[in-house]
Each structure stands twice: as C-alpha cells, then as structure tokens.
NUFIVO-266449 format. One record per residue: residue in one letter; z, x, y of N, C-alpha, C, O in turn. Coordinates in steps of 0.02 Angstrom, whole numbers, plus 50000, padded with zeros to 5 digits. Example, Ala and Ser with C-alpha at 12.3 -4.5 7.8 and 13.67 -1.06 7.14 Angstrom:
# NUFIVO-266449
A503905066049716503905061549775503905066049835504235071249834S503545064249888503575068449947503945064550002504025067050057
//
This chain:
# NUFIVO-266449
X500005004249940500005000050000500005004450062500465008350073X499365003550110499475007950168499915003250225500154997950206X499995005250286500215004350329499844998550393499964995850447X499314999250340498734995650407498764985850368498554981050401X499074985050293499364981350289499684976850306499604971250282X500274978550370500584975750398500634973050460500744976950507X500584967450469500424964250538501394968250579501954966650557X501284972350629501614973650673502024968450712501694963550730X502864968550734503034965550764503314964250837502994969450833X503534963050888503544968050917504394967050929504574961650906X504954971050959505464974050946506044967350962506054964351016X506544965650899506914961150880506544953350848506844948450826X505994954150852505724946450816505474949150745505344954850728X505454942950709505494944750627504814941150622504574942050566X504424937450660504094931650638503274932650673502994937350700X503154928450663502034928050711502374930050769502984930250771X501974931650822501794929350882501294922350869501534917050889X500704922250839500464916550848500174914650788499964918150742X500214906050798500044902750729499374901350718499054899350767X499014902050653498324903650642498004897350658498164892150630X497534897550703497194891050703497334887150756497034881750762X497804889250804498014885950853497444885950922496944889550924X497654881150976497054882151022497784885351082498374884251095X496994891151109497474895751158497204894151221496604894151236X497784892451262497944888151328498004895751395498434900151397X497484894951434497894901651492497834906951467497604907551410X498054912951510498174919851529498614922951461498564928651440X499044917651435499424920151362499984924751411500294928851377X500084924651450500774928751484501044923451537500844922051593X501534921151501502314916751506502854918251528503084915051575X503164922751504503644925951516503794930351494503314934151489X504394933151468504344941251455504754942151378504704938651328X505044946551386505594948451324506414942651342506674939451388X506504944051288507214939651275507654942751295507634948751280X508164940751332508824943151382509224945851333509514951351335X509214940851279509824941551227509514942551147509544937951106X509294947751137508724947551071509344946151022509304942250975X509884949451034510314947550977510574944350942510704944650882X510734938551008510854932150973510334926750931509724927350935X510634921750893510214916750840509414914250894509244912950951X509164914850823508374913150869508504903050859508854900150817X508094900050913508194893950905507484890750932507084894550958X507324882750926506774879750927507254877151018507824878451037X506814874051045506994869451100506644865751112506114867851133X506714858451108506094851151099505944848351169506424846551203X505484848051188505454843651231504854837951237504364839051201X504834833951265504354829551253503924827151356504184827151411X503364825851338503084828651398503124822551451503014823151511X503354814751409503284809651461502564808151466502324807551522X502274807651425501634804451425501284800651383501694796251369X500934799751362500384796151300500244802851249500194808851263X500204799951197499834807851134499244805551147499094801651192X498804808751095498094810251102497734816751122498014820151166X497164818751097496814823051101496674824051194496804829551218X496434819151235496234819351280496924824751340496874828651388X497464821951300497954821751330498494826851326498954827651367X498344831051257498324837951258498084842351282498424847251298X497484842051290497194847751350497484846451421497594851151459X497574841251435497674840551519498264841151517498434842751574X498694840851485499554841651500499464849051504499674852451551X499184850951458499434858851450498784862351498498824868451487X498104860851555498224863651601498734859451662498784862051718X498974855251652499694854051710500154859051700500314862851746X500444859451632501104863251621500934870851654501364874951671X500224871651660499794881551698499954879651743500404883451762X499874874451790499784875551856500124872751894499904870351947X501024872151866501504870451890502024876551879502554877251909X501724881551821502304886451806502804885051769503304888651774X502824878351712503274878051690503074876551599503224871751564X502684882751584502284882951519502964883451466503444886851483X502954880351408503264882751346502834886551311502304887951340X502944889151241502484892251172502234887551180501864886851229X502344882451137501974877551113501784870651138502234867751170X501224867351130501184860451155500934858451105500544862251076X501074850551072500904849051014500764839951024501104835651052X500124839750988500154832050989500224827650925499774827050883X500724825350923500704819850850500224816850847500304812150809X499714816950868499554808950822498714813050812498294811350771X498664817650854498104822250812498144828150778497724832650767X498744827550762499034836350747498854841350812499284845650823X498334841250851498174847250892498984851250910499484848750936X498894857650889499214862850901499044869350955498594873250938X499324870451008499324873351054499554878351068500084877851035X499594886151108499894889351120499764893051188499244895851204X500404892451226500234895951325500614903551295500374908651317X500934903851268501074910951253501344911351194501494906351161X501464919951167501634920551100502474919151087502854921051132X502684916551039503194914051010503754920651040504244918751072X503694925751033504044930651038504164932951089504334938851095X504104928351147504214931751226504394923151241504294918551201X504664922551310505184917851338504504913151365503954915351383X504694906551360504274901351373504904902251470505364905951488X504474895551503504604895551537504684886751592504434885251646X505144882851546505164875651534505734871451540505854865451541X506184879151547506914877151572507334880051622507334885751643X507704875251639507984877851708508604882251693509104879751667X508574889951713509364891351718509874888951722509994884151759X510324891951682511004890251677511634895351725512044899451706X511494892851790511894898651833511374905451823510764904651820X511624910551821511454917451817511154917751733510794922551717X511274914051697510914914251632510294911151633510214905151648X509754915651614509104912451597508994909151528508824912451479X509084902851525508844899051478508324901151448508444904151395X507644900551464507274903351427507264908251390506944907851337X507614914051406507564919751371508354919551308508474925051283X508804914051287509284912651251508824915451188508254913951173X509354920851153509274921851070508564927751061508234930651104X508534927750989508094932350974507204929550978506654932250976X507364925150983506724919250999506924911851013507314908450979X506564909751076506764902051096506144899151093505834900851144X505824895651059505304892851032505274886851080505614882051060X504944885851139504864877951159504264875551157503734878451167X504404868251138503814864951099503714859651154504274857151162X503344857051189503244852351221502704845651148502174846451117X503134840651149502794834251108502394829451169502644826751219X501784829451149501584823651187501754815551153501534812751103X502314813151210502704805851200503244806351247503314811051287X503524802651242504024797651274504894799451249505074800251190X505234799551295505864801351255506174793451241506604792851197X505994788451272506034781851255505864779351200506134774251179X505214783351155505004781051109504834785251067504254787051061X505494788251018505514795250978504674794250959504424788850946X504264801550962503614802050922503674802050828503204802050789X504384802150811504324803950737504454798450716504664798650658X504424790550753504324783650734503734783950690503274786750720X503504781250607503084784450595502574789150577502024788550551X502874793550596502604800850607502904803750529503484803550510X502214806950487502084809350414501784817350403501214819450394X502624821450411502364827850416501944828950347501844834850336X501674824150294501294827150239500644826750277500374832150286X500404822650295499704822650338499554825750387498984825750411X500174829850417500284836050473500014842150453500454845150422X499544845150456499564851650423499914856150475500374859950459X499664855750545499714861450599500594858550632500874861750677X500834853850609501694853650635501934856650547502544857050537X501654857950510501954860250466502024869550468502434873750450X501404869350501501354878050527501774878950582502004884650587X501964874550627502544876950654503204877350653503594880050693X503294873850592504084874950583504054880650526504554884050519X503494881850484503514888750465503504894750475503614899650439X503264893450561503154898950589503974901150619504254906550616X504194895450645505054893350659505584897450596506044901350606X505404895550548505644898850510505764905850478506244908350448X505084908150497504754916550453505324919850540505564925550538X505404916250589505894921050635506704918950632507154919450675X506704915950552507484915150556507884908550575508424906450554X507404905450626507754898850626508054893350580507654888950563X508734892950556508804889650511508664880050528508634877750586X508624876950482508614871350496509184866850502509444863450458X509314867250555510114864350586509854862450677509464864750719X510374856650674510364853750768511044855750766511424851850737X511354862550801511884865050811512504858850866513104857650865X512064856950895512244853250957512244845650920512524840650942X512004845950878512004836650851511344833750850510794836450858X511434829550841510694824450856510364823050929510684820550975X510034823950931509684821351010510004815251057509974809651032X510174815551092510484809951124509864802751130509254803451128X510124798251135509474791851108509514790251192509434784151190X509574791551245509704788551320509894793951371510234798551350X509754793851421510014797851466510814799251480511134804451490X511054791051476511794789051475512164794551417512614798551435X511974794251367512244797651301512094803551304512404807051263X511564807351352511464814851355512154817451396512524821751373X512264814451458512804814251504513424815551484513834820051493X513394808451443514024809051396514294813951359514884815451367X513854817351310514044820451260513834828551316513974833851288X513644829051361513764834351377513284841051356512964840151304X513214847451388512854854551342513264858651326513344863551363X513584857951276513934863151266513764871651253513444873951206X514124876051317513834881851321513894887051266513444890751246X514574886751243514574891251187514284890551134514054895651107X514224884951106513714880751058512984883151046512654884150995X512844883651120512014885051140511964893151146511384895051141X512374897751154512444903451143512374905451092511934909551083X512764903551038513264905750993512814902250911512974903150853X512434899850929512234896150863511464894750867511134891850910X511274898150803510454896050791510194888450775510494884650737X509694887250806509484880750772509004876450792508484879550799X508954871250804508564867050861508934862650892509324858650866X508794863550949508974860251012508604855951022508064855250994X508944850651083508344846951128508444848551200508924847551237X508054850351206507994848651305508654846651323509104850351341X508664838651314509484838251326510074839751296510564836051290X509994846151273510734851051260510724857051274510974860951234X510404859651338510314865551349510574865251423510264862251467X511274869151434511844870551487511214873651544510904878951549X511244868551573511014869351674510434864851671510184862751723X510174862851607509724855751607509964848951605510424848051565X509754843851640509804836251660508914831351635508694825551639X508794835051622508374830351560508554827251490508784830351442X508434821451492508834818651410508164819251357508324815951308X507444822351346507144823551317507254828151265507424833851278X507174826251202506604821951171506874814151147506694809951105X507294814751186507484808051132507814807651058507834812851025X508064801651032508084799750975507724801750936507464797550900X507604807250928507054810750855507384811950788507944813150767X506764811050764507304809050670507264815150650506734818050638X507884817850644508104824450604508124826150559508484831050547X507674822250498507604821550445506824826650435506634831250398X506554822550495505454827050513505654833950558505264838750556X506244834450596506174838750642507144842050658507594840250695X507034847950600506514851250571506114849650501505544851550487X506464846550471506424843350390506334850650362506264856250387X506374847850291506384851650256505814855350200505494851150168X505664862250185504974862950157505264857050094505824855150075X504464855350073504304848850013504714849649950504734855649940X504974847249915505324850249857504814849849785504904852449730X504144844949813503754845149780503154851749784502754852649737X503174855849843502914862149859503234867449834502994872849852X503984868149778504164871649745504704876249795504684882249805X505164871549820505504873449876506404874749816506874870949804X506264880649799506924880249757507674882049784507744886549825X508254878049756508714877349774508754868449814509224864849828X508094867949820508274858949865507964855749787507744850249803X507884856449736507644851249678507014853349656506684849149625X506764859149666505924858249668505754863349600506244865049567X505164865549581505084867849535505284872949520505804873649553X505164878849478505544884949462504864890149460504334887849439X504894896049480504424898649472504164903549399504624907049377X503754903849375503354901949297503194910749282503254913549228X502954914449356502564918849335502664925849412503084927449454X502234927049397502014934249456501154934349463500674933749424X501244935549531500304936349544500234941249604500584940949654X499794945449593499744951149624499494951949685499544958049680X499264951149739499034950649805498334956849791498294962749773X497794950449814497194953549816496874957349880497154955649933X496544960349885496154959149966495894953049963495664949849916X495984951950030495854945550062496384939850065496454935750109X496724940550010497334935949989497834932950043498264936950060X497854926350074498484925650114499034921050083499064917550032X499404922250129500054918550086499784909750063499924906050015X499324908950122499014902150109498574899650058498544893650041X498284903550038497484902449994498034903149924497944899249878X498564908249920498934909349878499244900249860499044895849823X499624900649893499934892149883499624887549870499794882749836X499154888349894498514882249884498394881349796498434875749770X498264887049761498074888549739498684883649658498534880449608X499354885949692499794884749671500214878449674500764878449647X499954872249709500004864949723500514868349769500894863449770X500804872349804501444873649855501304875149923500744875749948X501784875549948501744877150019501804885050035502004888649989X501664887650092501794895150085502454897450142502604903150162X502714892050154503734891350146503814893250103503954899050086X503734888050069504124889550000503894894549946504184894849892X503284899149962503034904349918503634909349957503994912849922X503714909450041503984913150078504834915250062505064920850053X505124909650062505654906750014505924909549982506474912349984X505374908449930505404911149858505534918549855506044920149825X505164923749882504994929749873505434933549945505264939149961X505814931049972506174932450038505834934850086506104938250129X505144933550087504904933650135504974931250202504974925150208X505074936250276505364935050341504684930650374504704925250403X504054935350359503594933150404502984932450342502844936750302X502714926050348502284923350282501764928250290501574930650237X501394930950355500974935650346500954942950350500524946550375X501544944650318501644949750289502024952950231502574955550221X501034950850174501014953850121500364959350093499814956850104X500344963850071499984969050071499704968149966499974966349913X499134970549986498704970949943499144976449880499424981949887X499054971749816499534976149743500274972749740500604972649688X500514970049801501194967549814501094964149755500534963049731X501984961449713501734957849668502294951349694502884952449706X501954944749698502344939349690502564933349652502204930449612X503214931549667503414925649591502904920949631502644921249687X502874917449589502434909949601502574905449547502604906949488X502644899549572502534891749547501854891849512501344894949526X502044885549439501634882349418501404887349366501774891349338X500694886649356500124891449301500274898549355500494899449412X499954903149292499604911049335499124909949310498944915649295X498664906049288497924907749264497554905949324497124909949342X497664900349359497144901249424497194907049477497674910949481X496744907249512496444912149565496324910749626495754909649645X496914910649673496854907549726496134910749783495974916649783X495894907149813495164908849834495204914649897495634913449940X495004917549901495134924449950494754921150017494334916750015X494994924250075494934922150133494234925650142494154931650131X493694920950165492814927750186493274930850242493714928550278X492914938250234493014941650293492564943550299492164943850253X492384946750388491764948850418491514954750401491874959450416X490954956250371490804961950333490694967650409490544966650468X490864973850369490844978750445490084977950450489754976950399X489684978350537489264976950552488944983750589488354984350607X489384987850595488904994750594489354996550668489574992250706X489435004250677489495004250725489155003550780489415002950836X488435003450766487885001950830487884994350870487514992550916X488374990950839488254983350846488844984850918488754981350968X489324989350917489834988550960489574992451025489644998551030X489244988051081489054993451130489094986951194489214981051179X489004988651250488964984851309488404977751305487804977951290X488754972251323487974969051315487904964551251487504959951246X488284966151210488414962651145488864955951139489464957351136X488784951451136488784943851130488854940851087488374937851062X489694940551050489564937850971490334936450944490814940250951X490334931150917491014928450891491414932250859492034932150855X490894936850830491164941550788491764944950826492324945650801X491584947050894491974951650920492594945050955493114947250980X492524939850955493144937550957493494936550900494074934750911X493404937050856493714936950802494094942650786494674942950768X493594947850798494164954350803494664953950848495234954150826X494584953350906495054953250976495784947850941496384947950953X495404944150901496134939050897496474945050844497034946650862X496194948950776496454950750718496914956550771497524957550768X496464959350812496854964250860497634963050909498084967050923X497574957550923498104956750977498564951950913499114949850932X498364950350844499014949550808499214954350767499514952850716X499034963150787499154967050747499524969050802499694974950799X499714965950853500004969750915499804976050954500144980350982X499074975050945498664981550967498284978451057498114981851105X498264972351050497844969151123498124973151168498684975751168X497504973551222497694977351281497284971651332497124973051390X497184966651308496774961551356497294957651411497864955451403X496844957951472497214953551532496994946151519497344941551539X496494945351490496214939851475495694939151403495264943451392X495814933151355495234932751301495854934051251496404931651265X495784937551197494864939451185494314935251194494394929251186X493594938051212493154932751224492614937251182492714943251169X491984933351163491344936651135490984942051146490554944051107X491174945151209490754949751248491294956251236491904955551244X490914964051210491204968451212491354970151287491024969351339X491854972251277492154974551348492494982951339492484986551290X492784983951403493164988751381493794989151360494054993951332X494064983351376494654978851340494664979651281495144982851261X494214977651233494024977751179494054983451118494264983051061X493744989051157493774995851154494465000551178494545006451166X494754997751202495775001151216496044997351160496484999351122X495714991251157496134988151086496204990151022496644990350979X495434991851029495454993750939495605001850937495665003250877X495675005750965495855012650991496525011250967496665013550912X497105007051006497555007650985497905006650901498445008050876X497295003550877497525001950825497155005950758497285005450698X496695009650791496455015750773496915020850748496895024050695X497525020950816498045025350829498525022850771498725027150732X498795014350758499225014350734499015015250655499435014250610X498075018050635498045017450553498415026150543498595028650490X498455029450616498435035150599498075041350623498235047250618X497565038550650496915041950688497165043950741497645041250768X496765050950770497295054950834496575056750874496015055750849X496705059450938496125062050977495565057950977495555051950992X495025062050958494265057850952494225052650925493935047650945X494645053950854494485049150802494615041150826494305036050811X495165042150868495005034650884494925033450956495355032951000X494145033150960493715032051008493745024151021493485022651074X494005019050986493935011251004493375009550971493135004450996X493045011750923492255010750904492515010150820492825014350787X492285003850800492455001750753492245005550679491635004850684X492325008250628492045009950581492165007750524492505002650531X492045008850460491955005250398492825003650378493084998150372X493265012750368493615011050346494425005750392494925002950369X494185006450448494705004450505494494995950507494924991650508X493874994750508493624987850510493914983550433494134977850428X493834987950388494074984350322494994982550303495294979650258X495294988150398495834987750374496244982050408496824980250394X495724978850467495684975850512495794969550478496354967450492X495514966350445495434960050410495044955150444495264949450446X494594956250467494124950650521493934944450482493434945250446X494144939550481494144933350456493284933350487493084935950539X492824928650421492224928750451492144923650515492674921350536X491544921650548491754919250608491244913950591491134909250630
//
C-alpha cells in the first residue's frame, strides 16, 4: 500500500471535507479552522423558513452567499438535492456568537445543515431516509468525523415558547458531541428546526444494511480492496450500506481504504462489487493552455479532496495555472521533489490520482 492511497486530512478532522456528488455553491471559503478542534465534533440543524424544492435550493443557497451567513450544507427533502458553500472541516458561518465565543467554530467539526422547510412544519413529517440516498451521505459523512448519534441538548423544541423555556445550555454545548438545533446553541434566539423526529435525524445506519450490534447481520467473510474499489460499489455489492461496512471494519473516514486492504463484509464473498471507471491517463500533451475538458474538472475535484487544491475559484474545465500548483503539490505529496513535480500530469501520478471518468 503506497501513500498516494490515502485521501489526506487536514489537521484535527477525521472525516471528508466533501461529500461525493454534492452540488458546489460559491467561492468554497466560509470560514476558517475550528477555535476549539478539541472538543466533540457536532451537527447543527437549521431550517431555512421556506418552501423545499429544487427551484428553491439553488436560490436560498445564492441568498445564504450574499448575506454572509453560509453553513456546509444546504439540503432539500423532498428532492434529496445536496449542497455544499464550504468544506465540512472549516467553520460554517450561520450562527451568531456567543459573547466572545464563536459559535461557529465550537468542537472538532460543527457541521451546519440548512433544511429547506419550516420550523412550524418539522420536514421529517413523512420524510423516508430509505429513498434518501444523498441525506444518507450526510449523516455518514457526520459520522466518519466522529459525531455520535445523540441530541445532547434534548429534542428540538416544537415552538419558540419552548425554545425560551428550556433555555441553551452552555456547558452542554461545549462539553458534548452530537446534534444540535439552531435553537440550542448559547447566544442564538432562533427556535429552528423545529419539532424534528429524532428517530430520521440522526437515525440510525439500517440494521438491514448489516449495521452490527443494533440487530443486523453478522459478517460471513473478508474481501480484498481492488483498484478502483470504493467503500460504496463495495456495499452495494453486499445488500449494505458503507456505514455499516465503515462500522464494521472501524473505519473513521469511509474513503479511506487502499488497494490489498483486506475487509470483513456481510452476506456472500463470491460476488464482485463493480469498480468505479476511472479516467484513463490522457497523455501528457493533453495538459497545456487552451485545453477545455471535464476531464480536467474532474481532476481539480480528485485534487482539492486529496487536499492538494490551490484554487481561488473552480475547479473548472479549462487548464489553468491553478491547476498546475495543484497537481505539483500532490506530485510533492506522492514523493516527487524539484523538477519532477512540474504540475504536469503523468502515467504513474495520474493512476495514483483516481480520476473518476467524467
């Protein structure tokens, strides 16, 4: 197993910066590092006061840009669309200080999720995280950084009256990992999200996805991690979730497993979970000024989740010189010194790259 293996993290987070498949909102710079990396990482809910819907996801989340008050995440129930204004691992920016304490930056990660709905009218009325794929990626992603599944503070208050009432307790919100709501976070006066059923949020991985210790199956066998192999195509493969492959195998962060690794798994070992296409290297002549091609956003994304981006903006299709500091650096981190890593892609650095085809 080399080193180029491992998706990089960057210093006190265990988990993504960002979840695969998500749509990226803005500049991607939110806020900064965490005040308090030490303390419990936690989720923080809020709900946006509006209608769900597709239409209604894009426009909240350019409002939330151009008011300055972006979270990680914006999410809509009722189309799954999954969102991200910045990476999980740096401070959203959605809550109001607490005195001289910056809220946002509480714990080793503060995850805020903006729901498009109503705190009048919990969104998880209804609401079937099995038909969720992309709210299921985010509480996995919630998880691979430690967040346990606990409301430290209690249940969501169902009214403004009852947020009042019951108060934020500060040491509570310090002192303990978990998920929050909006209204339990000391120097906030929002009663959002509401009455949300704590049963969906966070719920629990499936026990039918082989979630052991909650009732679920036992694992049968060992399977070896291929190239190309992700924790996902793996599970798939395996009627499970890749929680609960994660789970299983104590895995912190689901995407990081390296080729020969060997893992327990649920169910049969005779199937072959289907390997992810990746973009075959395309030569170094293809990488020059002037060049126009998905391909190279696809790298730019594999790049800035290897924690190698050096982009102010994008990645976008067009080589840049952005592009070229990026992959340099990550040139640097296979190992490569001086010349060798010029930013110019080659066979064995591109294969180590993993460029999902485009």
């Amino acid at each position: 197993m080399g080193p180029e293996e491992y998706v990089p993290l960057p210093r006190g987070a265990s988990g993504p910066a960002y979840i695969d498949g998500v749509v990226r909102f803005g500049s991607q710079s939110i806020g900064g590092a965490m005040d308090t990396p030490g303390n419990p990482p936690r989720f923080t809910w809020h709900t946006t006061e509006s209608p769900a819907g597709r239409s209604y996801f894009y426009s909240i989340a350019a409002y939330l840009i151009r008011v300055g008050a972006e979270p990680q995440i914006i999410y809509d129930p009722e189309s799954d669309l999954l969102g991200q204004l910045g990476p999980l691992t740096k401070s959203g920016r959605a809550l109001r200080n607490d005195g001289g304490r910056r809220t946002n930056r509480e714990g080793k990660v503060n995850i805020q999720v903006e729901v498009l709905g109503k705190a009048a009218s919990p969104w998880t009325k209804g609401f079937d995280p099995a038909k969720k794929p992309n709210f299921r990626k985010l509480l996995a992603a919630g998880r691979a950084h430690g967040i346990p599944d606990t409301w430290p503070a209690g249940k969501p208050p169902a009214s403004a009256a009852a947020a009042a009432k019951a108060g934020r307790n500060r040491s509570t919100w310090q002192s303990k990992g978990g998920h929050y709501g909006h209204s339990q976070v000391p120097g906030n006066d929002h009663w959002d999200p509401g009455a949300i059923d704590t049963s969906i949020v966070p719920g629990k991985p499936s026990s039918s996805g082989g979630d052991t210790g909650s009732g679920g199956s036992t694992p049968t066998g060992t399977y070896t991690v291929k190239q190309g192999d992700t924790l996902t195509s793996i599970a798939a493969a395996r009627k499970t979730t890749p929680d609960a492959l994660a789970k299983l195998n104590g895995l912190k962060d689901p995407n990081r497993i390296a080729v020969g690794q060997k893992l327990k798994v649920f169910g049969t070992t005779t199937s072959k979970p289907a390997a992810q296409p990746l973009q075959p290297f395309p030569g170094a002549a293809f990488f020059h000024g002037g060049r126009h091609s998905p391909v190279i956003t696809a790298m730019g994304r594999r790049l800035v989740a290897e924690g190698c981006g050096k982009y102010k903006s994008g990645p976008g299709p067009n080589w840049t010189n952005a592009d070229r500091s990026s992959y340099a650096a990550f040139q640097r981190k296979l190992g490569y010194s001086g010349a060798d890593a010029d930013g110019i892609p080659g066979q064995s650095s591109w294969d180590a790259l993993k460029v999902p085809k485009s």
